[in-house]
Backbone as a ProteinNet text record, in pm:
[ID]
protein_1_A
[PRIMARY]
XXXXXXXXXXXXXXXXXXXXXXXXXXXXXXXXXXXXXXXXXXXXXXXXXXXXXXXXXXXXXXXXXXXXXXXXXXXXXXXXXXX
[TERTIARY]
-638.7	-627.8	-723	-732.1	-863.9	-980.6	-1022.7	-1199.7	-1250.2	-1208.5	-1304.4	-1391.1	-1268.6	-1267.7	-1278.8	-1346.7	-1327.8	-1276.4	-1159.2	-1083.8	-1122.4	-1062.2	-1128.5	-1016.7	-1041.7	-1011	-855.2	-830.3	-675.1	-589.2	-596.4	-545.9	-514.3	-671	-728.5	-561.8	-570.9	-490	-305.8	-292.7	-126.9	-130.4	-252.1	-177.7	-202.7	-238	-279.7	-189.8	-102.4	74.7	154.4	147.5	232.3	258.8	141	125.9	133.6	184.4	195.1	337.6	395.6	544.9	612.7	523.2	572.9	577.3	458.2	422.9	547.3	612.8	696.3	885.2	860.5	997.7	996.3	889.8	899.7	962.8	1042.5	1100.5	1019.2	858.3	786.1	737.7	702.6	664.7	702.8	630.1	702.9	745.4	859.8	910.9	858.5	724.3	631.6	540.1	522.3	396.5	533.5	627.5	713.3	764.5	794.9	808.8	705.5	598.8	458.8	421.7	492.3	448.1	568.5	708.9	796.3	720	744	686.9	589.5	499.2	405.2	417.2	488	570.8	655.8	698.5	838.2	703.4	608.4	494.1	468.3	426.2	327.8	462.1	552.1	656.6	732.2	708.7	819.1	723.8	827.9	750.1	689.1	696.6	621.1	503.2	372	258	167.1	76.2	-35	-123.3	-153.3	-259.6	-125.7	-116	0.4	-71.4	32.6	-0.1	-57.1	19.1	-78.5	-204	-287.8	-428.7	-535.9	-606.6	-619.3	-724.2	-732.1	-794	-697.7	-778.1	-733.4	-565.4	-535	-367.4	-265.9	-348.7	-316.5	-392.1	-543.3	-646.9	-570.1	-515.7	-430.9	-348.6	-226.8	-149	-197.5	-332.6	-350	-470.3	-536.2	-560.7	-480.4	-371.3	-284.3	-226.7	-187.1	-170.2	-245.7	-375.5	-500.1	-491.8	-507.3	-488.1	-399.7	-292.1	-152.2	-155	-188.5	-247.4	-327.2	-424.2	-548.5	-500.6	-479.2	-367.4	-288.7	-255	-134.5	-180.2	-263.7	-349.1	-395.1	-425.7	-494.9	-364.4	-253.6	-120.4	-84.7	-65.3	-48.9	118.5	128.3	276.9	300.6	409.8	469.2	499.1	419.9	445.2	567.8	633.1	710.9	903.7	919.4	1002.6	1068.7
-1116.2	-1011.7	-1040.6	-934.3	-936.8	-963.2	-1088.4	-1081.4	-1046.9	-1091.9	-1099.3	-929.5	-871.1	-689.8	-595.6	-493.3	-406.7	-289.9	-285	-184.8	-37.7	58.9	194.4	216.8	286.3	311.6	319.5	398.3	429	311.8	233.8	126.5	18.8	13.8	-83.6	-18.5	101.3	117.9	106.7	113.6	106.6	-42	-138.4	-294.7	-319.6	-252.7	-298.2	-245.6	-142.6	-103.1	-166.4	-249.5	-301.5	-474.3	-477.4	-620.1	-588.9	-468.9	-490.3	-498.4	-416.2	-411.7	-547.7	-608.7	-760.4	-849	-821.3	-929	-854.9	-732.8	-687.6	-742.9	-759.6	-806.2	-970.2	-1009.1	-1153.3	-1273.3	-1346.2	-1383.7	-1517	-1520.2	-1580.8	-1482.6	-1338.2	-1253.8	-1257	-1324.5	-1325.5	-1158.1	-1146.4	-1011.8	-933.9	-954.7	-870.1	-790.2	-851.8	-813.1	-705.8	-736.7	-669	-502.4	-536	-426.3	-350.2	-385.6	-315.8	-213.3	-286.9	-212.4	-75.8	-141.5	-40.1	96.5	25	152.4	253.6	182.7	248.9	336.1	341.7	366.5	510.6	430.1	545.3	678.8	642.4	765.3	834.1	780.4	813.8	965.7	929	992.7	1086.8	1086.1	1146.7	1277	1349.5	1514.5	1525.8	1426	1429.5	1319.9	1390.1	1339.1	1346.3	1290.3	1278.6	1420.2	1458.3	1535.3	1634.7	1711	1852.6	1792.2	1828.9	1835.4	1980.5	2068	2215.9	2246.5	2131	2136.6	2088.9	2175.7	2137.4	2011	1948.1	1801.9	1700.4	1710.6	1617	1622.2	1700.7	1682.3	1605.9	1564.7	1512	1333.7	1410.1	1258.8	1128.2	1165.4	1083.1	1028.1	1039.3	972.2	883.5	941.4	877.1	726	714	662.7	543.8	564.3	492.5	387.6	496.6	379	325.5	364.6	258.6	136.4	130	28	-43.7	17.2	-44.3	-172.9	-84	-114.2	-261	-242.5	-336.8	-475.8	-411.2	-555.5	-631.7	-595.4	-665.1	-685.1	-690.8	-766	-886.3	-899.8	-1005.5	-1127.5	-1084	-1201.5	-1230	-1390.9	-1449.2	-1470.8	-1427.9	-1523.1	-1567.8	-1607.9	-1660.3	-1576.2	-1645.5	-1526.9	-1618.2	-1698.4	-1697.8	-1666.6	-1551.5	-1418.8	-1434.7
941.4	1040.5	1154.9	1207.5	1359.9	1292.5	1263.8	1254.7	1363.6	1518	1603.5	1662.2	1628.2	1695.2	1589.7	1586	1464.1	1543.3	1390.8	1436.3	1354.1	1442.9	1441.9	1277.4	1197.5	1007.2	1053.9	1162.6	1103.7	1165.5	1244.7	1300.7	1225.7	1138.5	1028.9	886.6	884.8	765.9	820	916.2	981.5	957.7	1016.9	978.7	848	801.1	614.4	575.4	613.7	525.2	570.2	718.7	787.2	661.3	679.9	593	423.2	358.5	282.6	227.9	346.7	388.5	373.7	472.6	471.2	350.2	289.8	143.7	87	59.3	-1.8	4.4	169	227	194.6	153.8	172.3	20	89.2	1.7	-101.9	-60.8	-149.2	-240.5	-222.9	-325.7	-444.2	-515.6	-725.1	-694.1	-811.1	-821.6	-917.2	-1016.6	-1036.4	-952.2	-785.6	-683.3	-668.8	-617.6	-544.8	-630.7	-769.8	-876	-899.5	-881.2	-866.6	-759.6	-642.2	-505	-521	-572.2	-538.3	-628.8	-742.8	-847.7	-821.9	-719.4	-705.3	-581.6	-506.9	-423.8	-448.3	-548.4	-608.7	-675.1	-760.3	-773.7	-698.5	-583.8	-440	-437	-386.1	-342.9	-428.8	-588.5	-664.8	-722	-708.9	-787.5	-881.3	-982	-1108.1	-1091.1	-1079.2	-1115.9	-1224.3	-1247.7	-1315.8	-1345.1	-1169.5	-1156.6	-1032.2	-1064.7	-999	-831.3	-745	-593.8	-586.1	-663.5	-623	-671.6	-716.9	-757.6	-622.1	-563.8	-424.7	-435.9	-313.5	-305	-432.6	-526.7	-633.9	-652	-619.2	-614.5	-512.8	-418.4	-306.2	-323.7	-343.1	-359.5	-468.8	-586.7	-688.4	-582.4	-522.9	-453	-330.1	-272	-161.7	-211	-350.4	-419.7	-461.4	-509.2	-530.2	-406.4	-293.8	-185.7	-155.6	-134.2	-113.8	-187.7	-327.3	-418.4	-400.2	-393.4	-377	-216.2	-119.5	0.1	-24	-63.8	-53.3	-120.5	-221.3	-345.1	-299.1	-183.1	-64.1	-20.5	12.5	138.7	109.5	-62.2	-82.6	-127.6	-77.9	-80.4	52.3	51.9	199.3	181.5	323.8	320.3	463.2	493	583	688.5	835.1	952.6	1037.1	1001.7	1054.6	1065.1	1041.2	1037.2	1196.8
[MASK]
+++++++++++++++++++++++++++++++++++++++++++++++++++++++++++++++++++++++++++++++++++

């Protein structure tokens, strides 16, 4: 990414989903990285959780947890920028 500039958190987190998007679309991704991301994905998003959404903070914090992880884990896979 930008070593040279630091970017302000939320900028920093749009290209870190952007790029995880990509490791996801990409046709070097083994299809364990890729089954991982969806799944985790399909949680983030589906009504049945762990910890209830109507439990305040922590009901919200579990999912946004998850994309972080999910997030970061992609980041640490390279692929091909030429698309």
């Amino acid at each position: 990414m930008m070593a040279t500039k630091q970017l302000n958190p939320f900028t920093r987190a749009v290209l870190m989903a952007k790029h995880a998007w990509a490791v996801f679309r990409a046709k070097e991704t083994p299809r364990y990285v890729k089954l991982i991301l969806a799944l985790g994905l399909a949680y983030i998003v589906s009504p049945w959780d762990l910890v209830p959404e109507w439990l305040p903070v922590i009901g919200v914090l579990d999912d946004f947890a998850l994309a972080a992880l999910l997030i970061s884990w992609a980041g640490g896979f390279k692929i091909n920028s030429s698309h």
